[in-house]
C-alpha positions in Angstrom: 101.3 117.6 -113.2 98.5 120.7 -113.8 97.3 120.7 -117.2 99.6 123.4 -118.3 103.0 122.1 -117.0 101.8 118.5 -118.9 100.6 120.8 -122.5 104.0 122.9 -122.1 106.0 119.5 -121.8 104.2 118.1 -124.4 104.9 121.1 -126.7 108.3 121.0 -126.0 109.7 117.2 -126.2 107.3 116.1 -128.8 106.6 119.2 -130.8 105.6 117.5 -134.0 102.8 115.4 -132.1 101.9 118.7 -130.4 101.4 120.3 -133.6 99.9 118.3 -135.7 97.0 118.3 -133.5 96.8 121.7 -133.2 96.4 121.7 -137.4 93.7 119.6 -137.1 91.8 122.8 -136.4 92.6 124.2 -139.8 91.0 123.2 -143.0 93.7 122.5 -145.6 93.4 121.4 -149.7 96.3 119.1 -148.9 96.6 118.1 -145.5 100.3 118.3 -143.9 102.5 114.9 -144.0 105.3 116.4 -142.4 104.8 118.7 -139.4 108.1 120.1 -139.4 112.1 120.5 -141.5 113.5 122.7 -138.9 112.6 126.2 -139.2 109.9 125.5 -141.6 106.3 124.5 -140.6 103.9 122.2 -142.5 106.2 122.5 -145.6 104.0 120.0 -147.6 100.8 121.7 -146.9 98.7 123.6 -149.0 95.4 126.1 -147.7 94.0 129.5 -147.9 94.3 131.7 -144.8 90.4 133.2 -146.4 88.9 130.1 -146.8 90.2 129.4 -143.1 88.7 133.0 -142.0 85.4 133.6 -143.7 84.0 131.0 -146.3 84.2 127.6 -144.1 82.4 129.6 -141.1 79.6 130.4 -143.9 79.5 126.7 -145.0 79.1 125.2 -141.9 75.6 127.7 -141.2 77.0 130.4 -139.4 76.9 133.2 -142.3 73.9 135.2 -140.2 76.9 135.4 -137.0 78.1 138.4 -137.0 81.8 138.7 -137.9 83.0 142.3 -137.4 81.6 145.2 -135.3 82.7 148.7 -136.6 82.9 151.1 -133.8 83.7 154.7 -134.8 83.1 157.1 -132.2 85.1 159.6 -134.4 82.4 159.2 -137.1 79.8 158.7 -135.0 78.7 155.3 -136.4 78.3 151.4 -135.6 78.5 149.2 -138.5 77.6 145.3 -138.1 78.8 143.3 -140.9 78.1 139.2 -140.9 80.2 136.2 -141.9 78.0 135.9 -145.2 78.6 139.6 -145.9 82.1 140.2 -145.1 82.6 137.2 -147.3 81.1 138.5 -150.5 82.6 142.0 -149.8 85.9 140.1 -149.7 85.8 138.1 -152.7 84.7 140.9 -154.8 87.5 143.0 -153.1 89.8 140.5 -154.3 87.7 140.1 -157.6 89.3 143.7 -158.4 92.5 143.6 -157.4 92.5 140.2 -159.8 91.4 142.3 -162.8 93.6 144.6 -161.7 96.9 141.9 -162.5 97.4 141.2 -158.6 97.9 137.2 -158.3 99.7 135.0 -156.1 103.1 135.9 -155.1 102.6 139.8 -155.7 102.4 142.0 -152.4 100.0 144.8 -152.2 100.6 147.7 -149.8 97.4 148.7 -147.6 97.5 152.3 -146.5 94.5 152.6 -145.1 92.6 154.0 -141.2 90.2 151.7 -139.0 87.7 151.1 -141.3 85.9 147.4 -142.2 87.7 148.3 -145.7 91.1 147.4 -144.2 90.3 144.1 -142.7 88.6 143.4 -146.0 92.0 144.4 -148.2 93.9 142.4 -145.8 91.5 138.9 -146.3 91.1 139.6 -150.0 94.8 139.8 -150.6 94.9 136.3 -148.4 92.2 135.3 -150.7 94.3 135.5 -153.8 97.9 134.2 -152.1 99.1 137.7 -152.6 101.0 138.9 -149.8 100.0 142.1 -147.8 101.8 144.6 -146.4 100.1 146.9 -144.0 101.6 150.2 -143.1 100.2 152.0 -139.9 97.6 155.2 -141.8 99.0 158.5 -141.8 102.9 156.8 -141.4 105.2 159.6 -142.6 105.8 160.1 -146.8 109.5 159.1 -146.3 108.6 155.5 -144.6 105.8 154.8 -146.7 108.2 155.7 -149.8 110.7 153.1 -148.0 108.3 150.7 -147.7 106.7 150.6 -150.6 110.0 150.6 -152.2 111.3 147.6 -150.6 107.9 145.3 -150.9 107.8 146.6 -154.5 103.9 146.7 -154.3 101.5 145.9 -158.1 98.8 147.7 -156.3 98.6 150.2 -153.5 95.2 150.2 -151.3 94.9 153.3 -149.5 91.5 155.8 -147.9 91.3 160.1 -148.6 91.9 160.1 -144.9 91.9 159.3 -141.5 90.3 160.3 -138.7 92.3 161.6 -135.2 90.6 162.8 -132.3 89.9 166.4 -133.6 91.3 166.6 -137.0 91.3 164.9 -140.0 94.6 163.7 -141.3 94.9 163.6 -145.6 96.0 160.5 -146.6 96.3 160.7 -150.1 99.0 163.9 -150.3 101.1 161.7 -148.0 100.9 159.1 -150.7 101.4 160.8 -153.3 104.3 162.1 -151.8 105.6 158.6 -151.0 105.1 157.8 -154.3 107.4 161.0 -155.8 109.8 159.9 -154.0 110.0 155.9 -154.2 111.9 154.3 -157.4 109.0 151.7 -157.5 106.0 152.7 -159.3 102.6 150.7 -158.6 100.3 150.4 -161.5 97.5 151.2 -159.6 96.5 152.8 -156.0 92.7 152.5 -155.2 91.2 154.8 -153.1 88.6 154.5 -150.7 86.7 157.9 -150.2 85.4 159.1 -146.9 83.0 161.7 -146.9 85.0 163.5 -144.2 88.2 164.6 -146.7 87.5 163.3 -150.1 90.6 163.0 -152.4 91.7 164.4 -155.8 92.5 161.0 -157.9 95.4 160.6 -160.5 94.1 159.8 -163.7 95.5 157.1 -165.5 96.8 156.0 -161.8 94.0 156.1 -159.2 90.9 154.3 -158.9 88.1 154.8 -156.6 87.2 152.2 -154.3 83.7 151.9 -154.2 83.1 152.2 -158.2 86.2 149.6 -159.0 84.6 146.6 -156.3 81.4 147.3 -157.9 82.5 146.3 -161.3 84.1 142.9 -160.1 83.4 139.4 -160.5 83.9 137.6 -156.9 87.1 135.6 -157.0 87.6 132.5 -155.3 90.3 131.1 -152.9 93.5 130.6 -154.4 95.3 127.6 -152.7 99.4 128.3 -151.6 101.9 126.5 -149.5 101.9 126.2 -146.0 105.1 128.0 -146.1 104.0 130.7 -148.8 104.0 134.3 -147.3 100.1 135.4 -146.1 102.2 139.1 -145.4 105.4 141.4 -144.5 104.9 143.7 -141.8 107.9 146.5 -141.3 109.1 147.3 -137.9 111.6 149.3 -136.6 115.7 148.4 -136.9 118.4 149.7 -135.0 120.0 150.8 -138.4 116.5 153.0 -139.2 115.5 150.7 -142.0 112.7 148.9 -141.9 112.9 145.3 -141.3 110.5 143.2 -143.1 109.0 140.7 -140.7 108.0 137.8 -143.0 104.2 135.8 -141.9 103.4 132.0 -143.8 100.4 130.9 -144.1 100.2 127.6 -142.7 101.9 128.1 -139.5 100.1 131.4 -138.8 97.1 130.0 -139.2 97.9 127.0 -136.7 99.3 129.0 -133.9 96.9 131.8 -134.2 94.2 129.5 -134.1 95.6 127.1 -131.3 95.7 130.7 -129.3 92.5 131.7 -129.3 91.4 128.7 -127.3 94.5 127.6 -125.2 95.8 131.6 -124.3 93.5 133.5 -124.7 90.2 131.1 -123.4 88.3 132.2 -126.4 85.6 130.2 -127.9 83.4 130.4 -131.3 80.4 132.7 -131.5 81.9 135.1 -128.5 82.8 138.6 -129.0 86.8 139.5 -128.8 88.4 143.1 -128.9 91.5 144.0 -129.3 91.9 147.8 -128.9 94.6 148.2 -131.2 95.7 148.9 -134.5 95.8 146.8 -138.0 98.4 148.8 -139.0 100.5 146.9 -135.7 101.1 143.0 -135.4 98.4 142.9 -132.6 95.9 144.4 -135.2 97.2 141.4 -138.0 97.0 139.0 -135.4 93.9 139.8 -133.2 91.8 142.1 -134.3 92.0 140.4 -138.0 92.9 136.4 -138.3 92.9 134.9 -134.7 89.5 136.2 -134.3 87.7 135.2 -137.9 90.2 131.9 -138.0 87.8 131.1 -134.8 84.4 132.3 -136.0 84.7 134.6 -133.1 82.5 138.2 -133.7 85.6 141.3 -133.7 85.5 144.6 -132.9 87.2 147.5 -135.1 87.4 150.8 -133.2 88.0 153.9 -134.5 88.5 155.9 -131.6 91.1 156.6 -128.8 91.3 155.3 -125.1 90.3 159.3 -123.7 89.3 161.9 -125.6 86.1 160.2 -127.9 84.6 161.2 -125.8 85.5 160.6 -122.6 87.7 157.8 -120.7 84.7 155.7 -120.4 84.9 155.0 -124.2 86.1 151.2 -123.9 83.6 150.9 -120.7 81.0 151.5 -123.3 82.2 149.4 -126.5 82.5 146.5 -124.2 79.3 146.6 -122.7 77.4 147.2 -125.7 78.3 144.6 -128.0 78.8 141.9 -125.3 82.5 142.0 -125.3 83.6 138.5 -123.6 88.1 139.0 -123.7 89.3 142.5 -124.4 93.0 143.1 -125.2 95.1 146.2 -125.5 98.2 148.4 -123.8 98.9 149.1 -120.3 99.6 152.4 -121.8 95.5 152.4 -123.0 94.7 151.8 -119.3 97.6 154.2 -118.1 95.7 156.8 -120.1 92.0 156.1 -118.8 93.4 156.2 -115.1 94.8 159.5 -115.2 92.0 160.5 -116.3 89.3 159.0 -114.3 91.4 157.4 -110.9 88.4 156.4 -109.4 86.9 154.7 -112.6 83.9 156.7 -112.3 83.3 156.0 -115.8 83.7 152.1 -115.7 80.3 151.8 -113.0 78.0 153.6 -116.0 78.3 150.4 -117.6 77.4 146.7 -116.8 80.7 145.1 -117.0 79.4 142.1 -116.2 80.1 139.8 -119.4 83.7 140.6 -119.3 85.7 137.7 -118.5 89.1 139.0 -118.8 91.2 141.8 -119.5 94.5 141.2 -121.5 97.7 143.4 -121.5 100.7 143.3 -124.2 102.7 145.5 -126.1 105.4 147.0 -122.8 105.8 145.9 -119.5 102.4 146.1 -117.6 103.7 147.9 -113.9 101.9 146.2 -110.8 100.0 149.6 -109.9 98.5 149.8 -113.1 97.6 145.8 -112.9 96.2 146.1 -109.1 94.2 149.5 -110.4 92.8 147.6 -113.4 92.0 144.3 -111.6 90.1 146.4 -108.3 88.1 148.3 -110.9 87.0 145.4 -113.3 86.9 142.6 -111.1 88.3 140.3 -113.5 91.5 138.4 -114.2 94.2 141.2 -115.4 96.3 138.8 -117.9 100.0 140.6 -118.5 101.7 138.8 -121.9 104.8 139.0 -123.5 105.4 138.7 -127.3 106.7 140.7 -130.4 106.0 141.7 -134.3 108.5 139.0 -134.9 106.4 136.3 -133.2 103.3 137.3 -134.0 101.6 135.4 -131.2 102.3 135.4 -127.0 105.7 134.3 -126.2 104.7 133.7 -122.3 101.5 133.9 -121.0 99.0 133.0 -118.5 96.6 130.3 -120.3 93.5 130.8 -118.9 92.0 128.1 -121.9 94.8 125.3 -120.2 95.0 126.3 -117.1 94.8 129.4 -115.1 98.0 129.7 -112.6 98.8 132.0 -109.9 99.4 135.7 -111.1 102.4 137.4 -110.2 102.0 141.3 -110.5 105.5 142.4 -112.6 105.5 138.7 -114.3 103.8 137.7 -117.8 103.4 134.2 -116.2 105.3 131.7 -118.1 106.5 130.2 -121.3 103.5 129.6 -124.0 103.9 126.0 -124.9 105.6 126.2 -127.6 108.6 128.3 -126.5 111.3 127.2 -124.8 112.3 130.3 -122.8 116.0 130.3 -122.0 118.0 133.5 -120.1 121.4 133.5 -121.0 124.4 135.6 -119.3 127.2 137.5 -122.0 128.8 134.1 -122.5 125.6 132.3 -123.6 125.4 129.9 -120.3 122.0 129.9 -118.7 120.9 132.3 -115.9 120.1 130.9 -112.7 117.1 131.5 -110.9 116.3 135.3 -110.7 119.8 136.3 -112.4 119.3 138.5 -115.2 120.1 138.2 -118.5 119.3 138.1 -122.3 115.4 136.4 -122.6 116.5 133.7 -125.6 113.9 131.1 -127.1 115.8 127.9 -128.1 115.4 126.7 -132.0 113.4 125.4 -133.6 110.5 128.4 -133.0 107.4 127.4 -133.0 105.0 127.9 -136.1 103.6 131.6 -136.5 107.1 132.6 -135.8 109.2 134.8 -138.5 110.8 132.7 -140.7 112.9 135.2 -142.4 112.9 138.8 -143.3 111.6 140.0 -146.2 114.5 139.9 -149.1 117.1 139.8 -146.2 118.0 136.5 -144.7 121.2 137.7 -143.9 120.0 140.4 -141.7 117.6 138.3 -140.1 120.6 136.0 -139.2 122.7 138.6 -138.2 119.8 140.4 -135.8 118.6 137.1 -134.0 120.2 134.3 -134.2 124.3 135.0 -134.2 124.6 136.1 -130.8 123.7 133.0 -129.3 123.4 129.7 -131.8 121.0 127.7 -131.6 118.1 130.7 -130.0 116.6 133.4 -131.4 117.5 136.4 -129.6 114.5 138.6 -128.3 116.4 141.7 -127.7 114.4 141.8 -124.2 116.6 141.3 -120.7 114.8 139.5 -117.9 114.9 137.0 -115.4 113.0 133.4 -114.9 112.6 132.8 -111.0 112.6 130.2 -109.2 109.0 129.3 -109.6 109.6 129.1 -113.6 107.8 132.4 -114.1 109.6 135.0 -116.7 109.8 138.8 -115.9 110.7 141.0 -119.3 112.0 144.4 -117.6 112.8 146.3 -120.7 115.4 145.9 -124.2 118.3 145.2 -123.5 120.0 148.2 -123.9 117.4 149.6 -121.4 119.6 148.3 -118.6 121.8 151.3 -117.3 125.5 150.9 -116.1 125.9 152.8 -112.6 129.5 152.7 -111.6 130.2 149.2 -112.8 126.3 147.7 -111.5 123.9 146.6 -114.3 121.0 148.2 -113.1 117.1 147.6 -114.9 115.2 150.4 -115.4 111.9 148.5 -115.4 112.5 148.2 -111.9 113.0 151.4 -110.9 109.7 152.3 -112.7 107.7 149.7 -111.1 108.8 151.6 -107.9 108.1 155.0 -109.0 105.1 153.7 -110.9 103.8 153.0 -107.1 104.1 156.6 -105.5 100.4 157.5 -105.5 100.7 160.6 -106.9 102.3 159.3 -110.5 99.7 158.2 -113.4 103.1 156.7 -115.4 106.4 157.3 -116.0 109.7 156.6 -117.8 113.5 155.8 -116.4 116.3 156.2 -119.0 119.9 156.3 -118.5 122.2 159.2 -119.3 125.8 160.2 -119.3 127.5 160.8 -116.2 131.3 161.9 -116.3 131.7 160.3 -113.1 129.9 156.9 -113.1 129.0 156.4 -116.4 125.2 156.5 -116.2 122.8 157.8 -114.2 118.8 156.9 -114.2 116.7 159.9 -114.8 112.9 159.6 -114.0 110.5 161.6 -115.8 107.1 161.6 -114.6 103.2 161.8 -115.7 101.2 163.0 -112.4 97.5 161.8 -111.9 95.1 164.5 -113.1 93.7 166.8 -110.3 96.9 166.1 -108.8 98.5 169.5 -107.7 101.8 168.7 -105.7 104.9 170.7 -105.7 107.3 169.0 -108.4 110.2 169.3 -105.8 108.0 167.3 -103.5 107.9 164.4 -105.8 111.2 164.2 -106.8 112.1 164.4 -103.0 109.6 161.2 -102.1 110.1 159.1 -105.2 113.9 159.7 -104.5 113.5 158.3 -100.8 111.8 155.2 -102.5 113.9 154.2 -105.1 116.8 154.6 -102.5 114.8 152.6 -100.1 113.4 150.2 -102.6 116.4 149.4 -105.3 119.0 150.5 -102.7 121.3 153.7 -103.2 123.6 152.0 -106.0 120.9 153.0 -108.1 122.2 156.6 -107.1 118.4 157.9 -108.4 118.1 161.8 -107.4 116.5 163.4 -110.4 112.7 162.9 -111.3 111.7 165.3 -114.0 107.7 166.3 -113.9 106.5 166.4 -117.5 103.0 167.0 -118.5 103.3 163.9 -121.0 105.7 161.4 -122.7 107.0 160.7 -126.2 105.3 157.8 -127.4 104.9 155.5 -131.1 101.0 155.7 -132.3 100.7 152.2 -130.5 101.7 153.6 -127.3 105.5 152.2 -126.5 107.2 155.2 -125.0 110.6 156.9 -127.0 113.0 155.7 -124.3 115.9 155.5 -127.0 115.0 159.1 -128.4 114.8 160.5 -125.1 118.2 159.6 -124.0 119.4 161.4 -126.5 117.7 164.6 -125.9 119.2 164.1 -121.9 122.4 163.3 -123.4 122.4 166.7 -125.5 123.0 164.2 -128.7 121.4 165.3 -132.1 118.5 163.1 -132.9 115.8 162.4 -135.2 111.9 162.5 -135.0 111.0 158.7 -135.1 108.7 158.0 -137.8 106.6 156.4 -135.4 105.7 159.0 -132.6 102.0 160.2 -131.9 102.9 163.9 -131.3 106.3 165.3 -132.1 105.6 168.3 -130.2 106.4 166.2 -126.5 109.9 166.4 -127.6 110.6 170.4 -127.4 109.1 169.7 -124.0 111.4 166.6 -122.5 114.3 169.1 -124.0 112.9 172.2 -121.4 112.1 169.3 -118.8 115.6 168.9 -119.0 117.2 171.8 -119.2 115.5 172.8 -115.9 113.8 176.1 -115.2 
């Protein structure tokens, strides 16, 4: 048995052994006697998620390491800050929001861009036992109002502005807005101000930043429960409420940890980056804690994949400051290939310290994987998890064991997980039968717990479908070598006169035609059979081929490749697609605009102005 088959065994039969280890990695004020009650983890455990990120680093000699890298090509600047001084930024940070009335058990809402000051309000909340909640910089007045007036926030932590490619985006009017319109009321909203858009403050209501941290006394580390809340993050809900995903501390800090090493193959001292977003559960998890829980050295970048300035911009963050795993969308490296095929960028730089590149957040497609892994040279690790787990779900552990890669395949269950695919009636899938991807209670720790102020809603969301597992939302298959494919949410998979059909799979085809940089498949009403897929489609720049051309070849290869049930004869050329700011594409939204159904702008999407243009796509010339 390899070493990952014996860890995931391990993880599974004898989960309290398994864990309890793992905390060993952790420093706690009262160590755990009991690993587990069932959904809870380490419930007579007491630590501080700060202490775990920042101060014991310092203690044991390594203040002088660095601990974050601020890249901001937008601003133009690189900012190294240490262990030592991230720490006494931190505590002072936490200092004010102290004299400010915040203590433990109060949530603070962070409103803030990709700047070291929002990793710093996320630690110096942590520091305190106040709970965080981070929502994504320039979010829309209406969902920051719902937010804020669900999480009920003492203090609101905010920036003047962010900064996009070529504009600069006023944060403050969009709170101020939120504010008018919430029925809660912080006391106090502290501003940081950037000299590219400085705000107008409230008197009486607004602080500024710089001048309030100044004035504070440091604060130490406030000890909670293992099973306290660290933070809420909001995501999405079919209803179009929020739903508050609820983080502990002690299990968070355990997993996250125990990921770092055993996932991801990352050791102490090493530089990680995960091109993301703090305002996203891969920002919380990877750019922020798993990292500085470590004592790795993380990178914060303020800039896009393209466009600041060129698509070499990753190329160039991770050969200058040594970056040893990076992690980010396939989207990201979608974006950089259609704009530089032959990665002409990627041989300006040495590359040669990368050791591998990790992909999350939507199903990586094989041609992107095989482009990615020609033109680095390294491992291309596809991985599978959600806000809700807040850590991979299935993975290839390159720190256990690195297994054969299957392009189209995250690799397998994390231990941890038991993966289980169920069919409508709740009996397990066999082999390469598709079905609803499950994970069997208990979760593992790091896992949600509850919603925020809603168990009821958590029940009803994950865990009454099918008792006894927690319900992804994701279909897929495990075949017959135990490896999991994720092709898309559930309601992703598209009735064709009576045949359940996956849409993932008729984009990994499409994905394939040399011509296409990325693409989309959705489902729309058809009088006659119900549904029929609809392909619209990104072309590689420079590419100048006759859109009727296309849609004739990819045609040919869907028929030839997923057979002509799949009754595909429509592949729309657009010049982009609809995605969130963290790259998922607006498959949902989309249908609706083929179906001719009203919809609404998500809160989430980068540019609402690709919408007008799927709607002409569609209507046809």
């Amino acid at each position: 048995m390899g070493g990952y088959d014996e860890a995931y065994r391990r993880s599974i039969q004898r989960p309290a052994e398994f864990w309890a280890q793992a905390a060993r990695d952790i420093d706690w004020d009262v160590a755990p006697a009991v690993v587990s009650d069932g959904n809870r983890w380490f419930p007579d455990g007491r630590l501080n998620t700060c202490h775990n990120a920042l101060d014991r680093h310092v203690a044991a000699g390594r203040g002088e390491q660095s601990a974050l890298i601020y890249d901001s090509p937008v601003t133009g600047s690189v900012r190294t800050i240490t262990y030592a001084e991230l720490l006494d930024e931190v505590a002072r940070t936490a200092g004010m929001l102290k004299a400010l009335g915040v203590t433990a058990g109060d949530t603070v809402v962070i409103y803030m861009p990709m700047v070291p000051e929002a990793v710093v309000a996320m630690l110096a909340c942590a520091r305190l036992g106040a709970v965080h909640s981070v929502v994504f910089g320039g979010f829309a007045a209406r969902e920051l109002a719902l937010r804020i007036e669900h999480a009920e926030p003492k203090v609101v932590l905010s920036a003047s502005c962010g900064i996009e490619t070529a504009r600069v985006v006023a944060y403050k009017p969009l709170l101020d807005a939120a504010l008018d319109q919430a029925a809660h009321r912080p006391a106090h909203c502290v501003i940081l101000q950037r000299p590219q858009g400085p705000a107008e403050l409230t008197p009486g209501r607004d602080l500024d930043w710089h001048e309030s941290v100044r004035a504070a006394e440091p604060a130490g580390c406030v000890s909670v429960a293992a099973t306290d809340p660290l933070y809420v993050l909001y995501t999405s809900g079919t209803t179009g409420l929020p739903k508050g995903v609820v983080r502990d501390n002690g299990g968070h800090a355990v997993a996250l940890r125990w990921s770092m090493t055993n996932v991801y193959g990352a050791a102490p001292g090493e530089v990680f980056w995960a091109a993301s977003d703090v305002g996203w559960v891969v920002g919380h998890s990877y750019i922020v804690y798993a990292p500085l829980l470590t004592g790795c050295t993380t990178v914060l970048y303020e800039g896009k994949p393209v466009g600041t300035p060129d698509p070499g911009a990753f190329w160039r963050v991770t050969a200058q400051h040594g970056v040893r795993t990076l992690f980010t969308a396939p989207t990201a490296i979608r974006a950089i290939k259609k704009e530089d095929p032959t990665g002409i960028f990627a041989k300006k730089w040495d590359l040669s310290g990368l050791r591998h590149l990790f992909l999350a957040g939507e199903r990586l497609d094989p041609d992107t994987y095989h482009w990615a892994s020609g033109l680095l040279g390294v491992p291309v690790i596809d991985h599978w998890w959600q806000t809700e787990t807040g850590w991979p779900v299935a993975a290839n552990c390159v720190g256990i064991e690195t297994l054969p890669i299957k392009p189209g395949s995250p690799t397998k269950p994390v231990p941890g997980y038991d993966v289980r695919v169920l069919d409508a009636d709740g009996r397990e899938c066999p082999p390469g039968v598709e079905g609803a991807v499950t994970v069997r209670l208990p979760l593992p720790p790091g896992c949600l717990p509850t919603l925020y102020r809603d168990e009821e809603r958590f029940q009803a969301s994950y865990l009454s479908r099918y008792p006894g597992h927690y319900l992804t939302g994701d279909g897929g298959h495990i075949d017959a070598d135990g490896y999991l494919y994720v092709m898309g949410r559930i309601d992703d998979v598209i009735n064709v006169a009576g045949h359940r059909l996956s849409t993932g799979a008729m984009e990994e085809v499409i994905a394939a035609h040399p011509d296409v940089a990325e693409c989309a498949v959705i489902g729309v009403a058809d009088a006659l059979k119900g549904q029929l897929p609809v392909g619209f489609v990104v072309l590689k720049s420079g590419s100048d081929r006759d859109p009727a051309d296309v849609e004739r070849e990819l045609t040919a290869l869907v028929r030839e490749r997923v057979g002509p049930v799949a009754a595909f004869r429509r592949a729309v050329v657009v010049a982009r697609l609809p995605k969130t700011r963290s790259g998922k594409i607006l498959r949902a939204t989309m249908r609706d605009i083929a179906d001719g159904r009203p919809y609404a702008t998500p809160s989430t999407i980068e540019d609402p102005g690709v919408l007008p243009e799927i709607a002409d796509a569609v209507k046809g010339p």
